[in-house]
C-alpha positions in Angstrom: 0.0 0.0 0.0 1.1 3.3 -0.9 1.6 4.8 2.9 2.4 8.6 1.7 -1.1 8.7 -0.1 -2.6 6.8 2.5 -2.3 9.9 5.0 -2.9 12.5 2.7 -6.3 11.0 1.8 -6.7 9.7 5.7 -6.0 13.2 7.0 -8.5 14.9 4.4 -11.2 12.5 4.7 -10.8 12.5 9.0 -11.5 16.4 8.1 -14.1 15.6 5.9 -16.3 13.5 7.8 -15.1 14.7 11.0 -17.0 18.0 10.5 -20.1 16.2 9.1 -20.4 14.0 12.2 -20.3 17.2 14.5 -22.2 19.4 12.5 -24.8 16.5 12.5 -24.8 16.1 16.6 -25.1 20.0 16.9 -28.2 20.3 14.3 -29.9 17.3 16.2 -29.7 19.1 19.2 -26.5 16.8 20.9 -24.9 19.9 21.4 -22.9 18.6 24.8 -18.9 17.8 25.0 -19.6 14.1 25.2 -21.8 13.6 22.8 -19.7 15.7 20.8 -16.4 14.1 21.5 -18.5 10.5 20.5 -18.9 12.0 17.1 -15.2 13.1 16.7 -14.4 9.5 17.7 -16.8 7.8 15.5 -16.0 10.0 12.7 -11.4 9.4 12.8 -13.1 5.5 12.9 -15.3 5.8 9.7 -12.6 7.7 7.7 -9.8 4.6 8.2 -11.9 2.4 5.7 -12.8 5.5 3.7 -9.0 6.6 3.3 -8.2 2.9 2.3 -10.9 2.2 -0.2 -10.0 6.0 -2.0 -6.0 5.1 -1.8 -6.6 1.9 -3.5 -8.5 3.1 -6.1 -6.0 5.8 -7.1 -3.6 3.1 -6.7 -5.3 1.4 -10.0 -5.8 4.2 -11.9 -2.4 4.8 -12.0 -1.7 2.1 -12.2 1.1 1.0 -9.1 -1.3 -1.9 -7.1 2.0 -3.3 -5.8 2.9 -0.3 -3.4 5.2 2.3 -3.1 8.3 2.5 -4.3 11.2 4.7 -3.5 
């Protein structure tokens, strides 16, 4: 697995959903830390598989499945 792309796309996707998750809890009226910190938690959970499903499809468009390679 490409590592380098893995935490680009982890650290923009943890952003990503991250700030969905907590804009979410403070529409639906969770507006407490807790409940807030749970959604902060659950979303850096959700983005792992979301970071490795987007890495390894830009790993077959270009075409490198194998890795990354100094």
């Amino acid at each position: 697995m490409k590592w380098p792309l893995f935490s680009m796309i982890y650290s923009m996707a943890a952003t990503v959903i991250v700030g969905i998750f907590m804009i979410a809890a403070l529409l639906s009226g969770f507006n407490e830390i807790p409940h807030i910190q749970i959604a902060v938690a659950i979303g850096i959970l959700v983005s792992i598989p979301a970071g490795l499903f987007f890495t390894k499809k830009i790993g077959n468009i270009t075409g490198n499945e194998e890795g990354y390679k100094v």
